[in-house]
Structure formats: structure tokens, C-alpha cells
KOLVONU-630771 format. One record per residue (C-alpha): residue in three letters; z, y, x. Coordinates in nm, 3 decimals. Layout:
REM KOLVONU-630771
+------+---------+---------+---------+
| type |       Z |       Y |       X |
+------+---------+---------+---------+
|  ALA |       Z |       Y |       X |
...
+------+---------+---------+---------+
This chain:
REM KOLVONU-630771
+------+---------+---------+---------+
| type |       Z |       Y |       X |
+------+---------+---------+---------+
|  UNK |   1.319 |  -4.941 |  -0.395 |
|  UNK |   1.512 |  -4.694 |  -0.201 |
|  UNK |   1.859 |  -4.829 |  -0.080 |
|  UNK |   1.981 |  -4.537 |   0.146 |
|  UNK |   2.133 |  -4.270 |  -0.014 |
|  UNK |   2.008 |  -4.001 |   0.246 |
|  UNK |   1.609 |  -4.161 |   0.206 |
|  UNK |   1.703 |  -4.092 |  -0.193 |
|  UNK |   1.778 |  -3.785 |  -0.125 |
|  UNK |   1.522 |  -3.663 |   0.108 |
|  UNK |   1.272 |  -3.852 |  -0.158 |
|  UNK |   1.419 |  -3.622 |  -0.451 |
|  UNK |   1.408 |  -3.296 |  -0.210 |
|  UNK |   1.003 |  -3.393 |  -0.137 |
|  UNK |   0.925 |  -3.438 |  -0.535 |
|  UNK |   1.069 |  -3.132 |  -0.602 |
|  UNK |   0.935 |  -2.912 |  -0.346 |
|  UNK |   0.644 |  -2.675 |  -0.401 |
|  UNK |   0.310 |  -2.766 |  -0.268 |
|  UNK |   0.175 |  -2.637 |   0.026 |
|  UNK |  -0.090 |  -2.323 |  -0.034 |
|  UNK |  -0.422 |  -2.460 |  -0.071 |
|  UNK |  -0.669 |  -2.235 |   0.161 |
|  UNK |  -0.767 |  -1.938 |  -0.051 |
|  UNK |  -1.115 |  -1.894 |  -0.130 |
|  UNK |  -1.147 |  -1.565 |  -0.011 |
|  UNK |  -1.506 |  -1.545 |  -0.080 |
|  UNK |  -1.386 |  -1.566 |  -0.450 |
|  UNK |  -1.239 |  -1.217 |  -0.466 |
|  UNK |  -1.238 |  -0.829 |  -0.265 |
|  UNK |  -0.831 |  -0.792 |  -0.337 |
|  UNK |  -0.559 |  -1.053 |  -0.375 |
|  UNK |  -0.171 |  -1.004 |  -0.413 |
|  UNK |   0.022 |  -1.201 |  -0.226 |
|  UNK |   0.378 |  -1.364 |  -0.487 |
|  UNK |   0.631 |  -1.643 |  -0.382 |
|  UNK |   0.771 |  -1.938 |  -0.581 |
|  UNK |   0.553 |  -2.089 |  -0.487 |
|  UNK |   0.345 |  -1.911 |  -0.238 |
|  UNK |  -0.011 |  -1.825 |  -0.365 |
|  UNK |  -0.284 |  -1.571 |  -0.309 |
|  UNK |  -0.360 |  -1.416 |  -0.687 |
|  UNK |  -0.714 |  -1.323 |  -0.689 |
|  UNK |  -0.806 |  -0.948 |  -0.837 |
|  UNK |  -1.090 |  -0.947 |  -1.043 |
|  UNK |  -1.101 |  -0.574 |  -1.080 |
|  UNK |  -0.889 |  -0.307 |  -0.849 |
|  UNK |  -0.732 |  -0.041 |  -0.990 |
|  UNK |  -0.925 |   0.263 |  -0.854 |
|  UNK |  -1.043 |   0.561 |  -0.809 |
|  UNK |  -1.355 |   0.737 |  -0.638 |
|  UNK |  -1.311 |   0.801 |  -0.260 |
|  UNK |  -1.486 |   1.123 |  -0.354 |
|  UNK |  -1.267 |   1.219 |  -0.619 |
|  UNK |  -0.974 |   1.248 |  -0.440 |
|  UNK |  -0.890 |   1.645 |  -0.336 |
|  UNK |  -0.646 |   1.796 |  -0.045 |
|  UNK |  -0.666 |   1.495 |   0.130 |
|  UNK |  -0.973 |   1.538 |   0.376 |
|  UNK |  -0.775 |   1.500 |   0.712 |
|  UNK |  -0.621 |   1.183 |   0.573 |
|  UNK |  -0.950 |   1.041 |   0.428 |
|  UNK |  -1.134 |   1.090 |   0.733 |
|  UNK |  -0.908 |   0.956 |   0.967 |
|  UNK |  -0.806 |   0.626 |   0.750 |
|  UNK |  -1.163 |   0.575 |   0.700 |
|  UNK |  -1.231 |   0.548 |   1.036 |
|  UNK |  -1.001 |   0.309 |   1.111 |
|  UNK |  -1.064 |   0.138 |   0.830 |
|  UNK |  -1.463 |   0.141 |   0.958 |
|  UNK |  -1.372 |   0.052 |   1.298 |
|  UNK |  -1.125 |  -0.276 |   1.218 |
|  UNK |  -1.400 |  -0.416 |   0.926 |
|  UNK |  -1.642 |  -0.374 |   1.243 |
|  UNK |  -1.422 |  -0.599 |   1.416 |
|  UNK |  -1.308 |  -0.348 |   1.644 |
|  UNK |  -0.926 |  -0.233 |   1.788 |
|  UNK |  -0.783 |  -0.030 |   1.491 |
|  UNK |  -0.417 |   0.058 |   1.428 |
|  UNK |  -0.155 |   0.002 |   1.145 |
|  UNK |  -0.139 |   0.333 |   0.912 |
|  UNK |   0.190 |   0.462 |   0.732 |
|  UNK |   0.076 |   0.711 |   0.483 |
|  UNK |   0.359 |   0.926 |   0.386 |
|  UNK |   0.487 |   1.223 |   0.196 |
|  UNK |   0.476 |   1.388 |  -0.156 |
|  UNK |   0.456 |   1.149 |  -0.447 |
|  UNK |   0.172 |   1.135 |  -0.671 |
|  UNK |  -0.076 |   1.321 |  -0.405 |
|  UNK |  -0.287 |   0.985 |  -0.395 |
|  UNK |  -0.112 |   0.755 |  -0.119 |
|  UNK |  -0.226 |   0.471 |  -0.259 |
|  UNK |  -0.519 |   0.534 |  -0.445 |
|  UNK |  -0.672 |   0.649 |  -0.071 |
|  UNK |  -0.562 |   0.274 |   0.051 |
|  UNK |  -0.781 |   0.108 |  -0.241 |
|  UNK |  -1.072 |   0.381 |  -0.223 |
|  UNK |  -1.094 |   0.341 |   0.115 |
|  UNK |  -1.109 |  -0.042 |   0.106 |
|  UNK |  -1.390 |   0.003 |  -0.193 |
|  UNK |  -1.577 |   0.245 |   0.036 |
|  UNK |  -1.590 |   0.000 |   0.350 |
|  UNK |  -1.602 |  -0.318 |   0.173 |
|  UNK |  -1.985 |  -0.173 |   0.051 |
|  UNK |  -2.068 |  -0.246 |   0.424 |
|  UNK |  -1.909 |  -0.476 |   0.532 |
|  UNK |  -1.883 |  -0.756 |   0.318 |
|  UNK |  -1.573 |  -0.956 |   0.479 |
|  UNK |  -1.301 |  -0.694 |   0.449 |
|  UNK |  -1.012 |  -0.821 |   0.177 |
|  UNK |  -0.699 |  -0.625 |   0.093 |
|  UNK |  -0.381 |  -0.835 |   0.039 |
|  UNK |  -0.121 |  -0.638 |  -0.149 |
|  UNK |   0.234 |  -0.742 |  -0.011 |
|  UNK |   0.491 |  -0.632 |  -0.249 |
|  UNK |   0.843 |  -0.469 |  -0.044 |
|  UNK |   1.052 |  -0.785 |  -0.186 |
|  UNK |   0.883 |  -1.061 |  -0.037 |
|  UNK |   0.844 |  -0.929 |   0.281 |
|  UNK |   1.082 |  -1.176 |   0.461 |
|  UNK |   0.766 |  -1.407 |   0.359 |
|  UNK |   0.547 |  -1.222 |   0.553 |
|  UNK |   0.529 |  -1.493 |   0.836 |
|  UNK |   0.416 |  -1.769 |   0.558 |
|  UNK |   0.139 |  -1.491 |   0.477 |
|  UNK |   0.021 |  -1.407 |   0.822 |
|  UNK |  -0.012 |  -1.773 |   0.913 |
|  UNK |  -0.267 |  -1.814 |   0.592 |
|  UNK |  -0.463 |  -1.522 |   0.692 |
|  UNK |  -0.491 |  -1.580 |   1.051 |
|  UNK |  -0.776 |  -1.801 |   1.086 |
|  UNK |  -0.958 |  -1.700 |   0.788 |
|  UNK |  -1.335 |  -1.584 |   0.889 |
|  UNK |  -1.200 |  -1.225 |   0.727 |
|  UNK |  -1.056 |  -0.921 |   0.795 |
|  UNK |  -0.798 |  -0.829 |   0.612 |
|  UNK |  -0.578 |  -0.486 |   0.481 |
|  UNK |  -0.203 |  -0.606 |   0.433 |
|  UNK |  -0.148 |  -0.321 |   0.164 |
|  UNK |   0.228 |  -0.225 |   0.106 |
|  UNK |   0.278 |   0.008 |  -0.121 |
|  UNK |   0.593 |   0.264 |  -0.189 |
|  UNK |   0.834 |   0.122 |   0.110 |
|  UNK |   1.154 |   0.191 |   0.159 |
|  UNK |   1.447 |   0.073 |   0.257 |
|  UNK |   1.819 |   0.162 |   0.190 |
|  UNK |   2.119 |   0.084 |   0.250 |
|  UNK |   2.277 |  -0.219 |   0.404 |
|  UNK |   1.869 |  -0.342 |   0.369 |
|  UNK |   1.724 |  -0.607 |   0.674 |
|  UNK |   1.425 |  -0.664 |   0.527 |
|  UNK |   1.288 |  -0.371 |   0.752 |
|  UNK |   1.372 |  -0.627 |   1.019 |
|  UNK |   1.081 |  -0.847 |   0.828 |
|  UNK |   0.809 |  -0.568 |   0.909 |
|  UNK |   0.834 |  -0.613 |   1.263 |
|  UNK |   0.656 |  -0.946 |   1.229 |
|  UNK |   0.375 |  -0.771 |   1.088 |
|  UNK |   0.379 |  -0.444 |   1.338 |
|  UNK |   0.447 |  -0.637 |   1.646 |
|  UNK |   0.370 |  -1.053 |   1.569 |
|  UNK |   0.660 |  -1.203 |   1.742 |
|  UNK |   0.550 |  -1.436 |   2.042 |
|  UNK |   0.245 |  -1.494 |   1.859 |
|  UNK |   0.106 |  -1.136 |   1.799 |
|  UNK |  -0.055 |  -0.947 |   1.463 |
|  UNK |  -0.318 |  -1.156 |   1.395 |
|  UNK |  -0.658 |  -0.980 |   1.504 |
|  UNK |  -0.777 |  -1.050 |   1.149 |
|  UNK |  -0.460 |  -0.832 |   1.010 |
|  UNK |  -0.377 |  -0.435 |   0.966 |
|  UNK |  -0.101 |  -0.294 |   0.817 |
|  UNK |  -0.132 |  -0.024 |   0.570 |
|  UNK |   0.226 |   0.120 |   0.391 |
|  UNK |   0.292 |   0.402 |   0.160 |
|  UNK |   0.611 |   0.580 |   0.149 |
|  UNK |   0.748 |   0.909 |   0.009 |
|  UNK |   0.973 |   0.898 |   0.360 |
|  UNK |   0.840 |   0.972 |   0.703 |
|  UNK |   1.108 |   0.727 |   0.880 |
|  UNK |   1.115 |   0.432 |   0.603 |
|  UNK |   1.490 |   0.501 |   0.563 |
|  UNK |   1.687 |   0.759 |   0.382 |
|  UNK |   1.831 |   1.069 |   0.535 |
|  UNK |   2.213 |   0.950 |   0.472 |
|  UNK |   2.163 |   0.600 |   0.619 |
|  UNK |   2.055 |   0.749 |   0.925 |
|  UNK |   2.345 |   0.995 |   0.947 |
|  UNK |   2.590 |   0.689 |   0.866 |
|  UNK |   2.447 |   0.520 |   1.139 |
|  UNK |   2.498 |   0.840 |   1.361 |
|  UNK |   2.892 |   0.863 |   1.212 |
|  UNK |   2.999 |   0.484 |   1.271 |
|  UNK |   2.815 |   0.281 |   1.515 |
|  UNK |   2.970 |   0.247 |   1.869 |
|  UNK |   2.656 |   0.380 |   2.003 |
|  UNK |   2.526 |   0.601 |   1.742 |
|  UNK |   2.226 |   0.693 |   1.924 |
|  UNK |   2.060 |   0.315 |   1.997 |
|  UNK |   2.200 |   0.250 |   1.592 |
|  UNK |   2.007 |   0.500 |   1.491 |
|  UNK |   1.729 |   0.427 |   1.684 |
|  UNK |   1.681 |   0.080 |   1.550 |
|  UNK |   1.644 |   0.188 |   1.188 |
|  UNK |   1.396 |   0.504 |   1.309 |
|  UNK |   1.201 |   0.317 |   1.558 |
|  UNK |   0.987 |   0.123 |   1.284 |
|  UNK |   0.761 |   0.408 |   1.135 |
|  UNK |   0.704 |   0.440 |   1.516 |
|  UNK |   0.518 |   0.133 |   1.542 |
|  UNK |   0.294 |   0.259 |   1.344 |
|  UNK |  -0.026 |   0.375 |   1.530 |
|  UNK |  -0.153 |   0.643 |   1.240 |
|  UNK |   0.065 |   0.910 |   1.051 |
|  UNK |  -0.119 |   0.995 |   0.778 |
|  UNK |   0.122 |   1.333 |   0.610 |
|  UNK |   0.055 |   1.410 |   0.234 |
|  UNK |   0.214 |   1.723 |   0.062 |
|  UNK |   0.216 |   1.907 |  -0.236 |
|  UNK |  -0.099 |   2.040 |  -0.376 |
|  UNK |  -0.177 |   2.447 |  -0.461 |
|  UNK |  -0.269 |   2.536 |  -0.829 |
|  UNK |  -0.627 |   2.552 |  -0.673 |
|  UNK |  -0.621 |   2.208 |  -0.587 |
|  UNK |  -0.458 |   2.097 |  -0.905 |
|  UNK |  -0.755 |   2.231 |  -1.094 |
|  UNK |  -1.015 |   2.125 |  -0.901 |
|  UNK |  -0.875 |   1.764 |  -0.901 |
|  UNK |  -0.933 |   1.780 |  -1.279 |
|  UNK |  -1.220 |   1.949 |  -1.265 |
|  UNK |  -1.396 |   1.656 |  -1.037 |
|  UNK |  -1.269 |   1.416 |  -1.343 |
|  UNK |  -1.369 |   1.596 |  -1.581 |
|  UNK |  -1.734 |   1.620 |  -1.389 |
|  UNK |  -1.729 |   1.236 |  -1.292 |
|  UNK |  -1.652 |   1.149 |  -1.687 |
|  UNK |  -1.894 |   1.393 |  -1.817 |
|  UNK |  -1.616 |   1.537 |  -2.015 |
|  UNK |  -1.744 |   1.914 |  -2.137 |
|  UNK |  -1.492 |   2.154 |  -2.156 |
|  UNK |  -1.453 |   2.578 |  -2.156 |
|  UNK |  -1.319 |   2.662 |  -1.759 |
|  UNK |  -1.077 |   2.909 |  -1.925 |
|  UNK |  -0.984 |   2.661 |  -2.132 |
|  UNK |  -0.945 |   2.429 |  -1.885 |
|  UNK |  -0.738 |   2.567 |  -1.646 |
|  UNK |  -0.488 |   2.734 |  -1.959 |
|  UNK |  -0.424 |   2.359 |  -2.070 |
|  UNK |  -0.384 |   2.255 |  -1.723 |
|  UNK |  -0.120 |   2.530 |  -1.630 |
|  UNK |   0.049 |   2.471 |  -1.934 |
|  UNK |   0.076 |   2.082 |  -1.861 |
|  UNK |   0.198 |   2.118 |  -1.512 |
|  UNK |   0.461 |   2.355 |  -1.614 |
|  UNK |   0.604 |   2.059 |  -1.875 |
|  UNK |   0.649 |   1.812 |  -1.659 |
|  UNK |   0.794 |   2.041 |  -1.365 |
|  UNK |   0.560 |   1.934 |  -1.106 |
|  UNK |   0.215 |   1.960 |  -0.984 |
|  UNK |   0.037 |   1.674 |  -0.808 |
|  UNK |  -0.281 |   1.440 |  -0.809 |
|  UNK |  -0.100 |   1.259 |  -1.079 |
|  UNK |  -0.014 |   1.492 |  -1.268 |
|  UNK |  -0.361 |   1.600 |  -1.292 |
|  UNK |  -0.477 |   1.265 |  -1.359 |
|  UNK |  -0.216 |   1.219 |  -1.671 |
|  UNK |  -0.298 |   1.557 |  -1.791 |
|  UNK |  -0.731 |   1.432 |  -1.799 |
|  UNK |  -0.634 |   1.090 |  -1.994 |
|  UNK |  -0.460 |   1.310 |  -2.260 |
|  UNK |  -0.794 |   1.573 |  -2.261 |
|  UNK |  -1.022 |   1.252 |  -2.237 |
|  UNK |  -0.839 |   1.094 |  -2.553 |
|  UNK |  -0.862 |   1.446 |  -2.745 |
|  UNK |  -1.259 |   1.415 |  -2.686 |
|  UNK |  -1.327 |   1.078 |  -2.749 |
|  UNK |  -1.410 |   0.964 |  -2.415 |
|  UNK |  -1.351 |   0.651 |  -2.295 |
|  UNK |  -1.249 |   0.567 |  -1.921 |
+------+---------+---------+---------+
């Protein structure tokens, strides 16, 4: 029997604690997303993806993430990558086709997607993952941060690893529709009211610089539009008139306002459906 009342206490603290994180069997699973409360490494049976070779406009981008991709699952020096720029031109779905494509070759290479809210966990992440016999993409997808936000501060551990360093083991891969992380008016606030407006604004710019690899993504031509669809349409064996094609496509685009990979991705599940073909 307990008598103290702090030993009680610390007893009921330890009872209702989480349990530690078990060590991951990474050789379970190619993907895993990383969730809190409690900490645990979800495996992903199947990744939501799409063909590396599928994906148009992007060539610049694809060769130079694949390269560093190639070079860190090879165990060599490779930088973080903040892929920014137009929505819907295929940010993301580079990150996973990418992984896909090097994974073929080299077996040990796991991507761990890190969702923007539980970044301030990142150090509880990076100290499972750091002496795993793996190498692993830290995936973060759409980040941002606005107003009155410190959770950028978070990133840092990631970009620069403290007095410990980035685990070897560990790259950093982002998506964001903003070059700089932060929106235009935070930056100009920080301009208008800090004492030193230039080392305020500084801070909140100076994290897409750490960063090794800009990768810039913007808004596709009607060429591209249509040859995105017609590489789906050729993948999915999905037969179809050109001139009919590229009228239903045109007409699509102009309904939602916009023209983009995923636009032309939405507009082939609706022509898929019509024609009975499943994806």
C-alpha cells in the first residue's frame, strides 16, 4: 500500500500514461503516417498513387527530385526539397511517385507522412527513425503557416537537428502552394510592427531557405491539360474520339474555372465512369 500522497500520485500519473512506441517493423510496410495520442507509426498497405510517367509539365522537377531521391536511398549526401507553387499541378503525387520509382531499387527507402499539426512532435519522430537500418522520406504535405503560428519554429528540428543534427537516415520533403511557407500579409505585418522589421521578417522567411532544393510548379497550357488526360486515358485503355476528347475536356475546364493536373484527373474519373472502366 501506498501511504504518500505524492507516490499516489505519481503511481496514478504512470497507469495512465501512454506506452512508449514499440520499434516499428519497418520491414512490414513501404509508407507509414506518423499520428499522436499516443504516438504510433500507422503502416500503409497501399499508397495512393500515380505513375511517375504519367505525370506531364513537370520534367525539370521530376528529374531533379529523382535524383536526390536516388542519391539519399544510395546512402549518399542529398538535400531537403520544398516543392512549391500552383495547386493541383501534382506536388504531391511527384513525392509518392518518386518514392514508388526508387523504392523498386532500393529496397530500404520508407516514406513517413508527417501531418502540419503534429509537427511540434517531430523530435519524438526523429528519435524513432534515427537508428532504424532505413532511409527514410519525412513527407509533409500542403504546409503553411499563418498567423500568430510557432509551429514553423518545430521544422527547424527537422531542417537543422538541434545539437544533435538531421538524422543521416532522414530527408525532408514539403509541399506548399507558397514559396516562403508564410503568407504575403504576415510578412508585411512583420515589416509594419517589429522594432527591427528587417531581422522579424527574416525569421519567418529564412525557413524555406533551409531548404537545399526549390522545386517551382505552375499552371499548365491547354496543351498540357490534354495531354495529361490523354496519358490516362492511354494508361487505362480507355478508347475515346481525339475531337471528342479534347471538346469534353475544354468544356470541363471551363466549369470549374481552372485548369490543372487535377482538374484533368477529375475530369478522366467522370469519362472513366461514363465507359465502364474501372480504376
Amino acid at each position: 500500500m501506498i501511504d504518500d500522497p505524492l507516490d499516489r500520485i505519481a503511481a496514478a500519473l504512470e497507469r495512465i500514461s501512454p506506452a512508449p512506441l514499440e520499434a516499428p517493423d519497418f520491414d512490414g510496410a513501404g509508407a507509414f503516417v506518423w499520428q499522436t495520442g499516443p504516438d504510433q507509426l500507422v503502416p500503409v498497405p497501399k499508397v495512393s498513387k500515380i505513375d511517375l510517367d504519367l505525370l506531364v509539365g513537370v520534367d525539370r522537377a521530376r528529374d531533379t527530385l529523382l535524383a536526390n531521391t536516388a542519391q539519399f536511398a544510395a546512402g549518399l549526401p542529398a538535400n531537403n526539397a520544398l516543392l512549391w507553387g500552383a495547386r493541383g499541378m501534382g506536388k504531391s503525387s511527384l513525392v509518392k511517385a518518386v518514392h514508388a520509382h526508387v523504392q523498386a531499387t532500393h529496397s530500404a527507402l520508407r516514406i513517413v507522412e508527417l501531418q502540419r499539426e503534429d509537427l511540434p512532435s517531430v523530435g519524438r519522430l526523429l528519435a524513432h527513425l534515427r537508428d532504424a537500418p532505413h532511409r527514410f522520406i519525412l513527407f509533409c504535405d500542403d504546409l503553411s503557416f499563418g498567423n500568430d503560428d510557432a509551429q514553423y519554429k518545430s521544422l527547424k528540428a527537422v531542417l537543422d537537428g538541434g545539437i544533435e543534427g538531421r538524422p543521416d537516415n532522414v530527408v525532408l520533403y514539403a509541399t506548399s502552394n507558397r514559396r516562403h511557407l508564410m503568407p504575403r500579409d504576415m510578412i508585411e505585418n512583420e515589416r509594419g510592427s517589429a522594432i527591427n522589421p528587417a531581422e522579424a521578417v527574416e525569421e519567418k522567411v529564412s525557413l524555406s531557405d533551409r531548404f537545399g532544393l526549390w522545386l517551382g510548379f505552375h499552371a499548365c497550357d491547354q496543351q498540357q491539360y490534354l495531354e495529361m488526360i490523354q496519358g490516362y486515358c492511354d494508361a487505362h485503355e480507355v478508347d475515346i474520339d481525339p475531337a471528342t476528347l479534347q471538346a469534353e475536356a475544354i468544356e470541363w475546364q471551363a466549369t470549374r474555372g481552372s485548369r490543372s493536373g487535377r482538374v484533368a484527373w477529375q475530369y478522366f474519373v467522370d469519362l472513366a465512369g461514363r465507359r465502364g472502366v474501372t480504376l
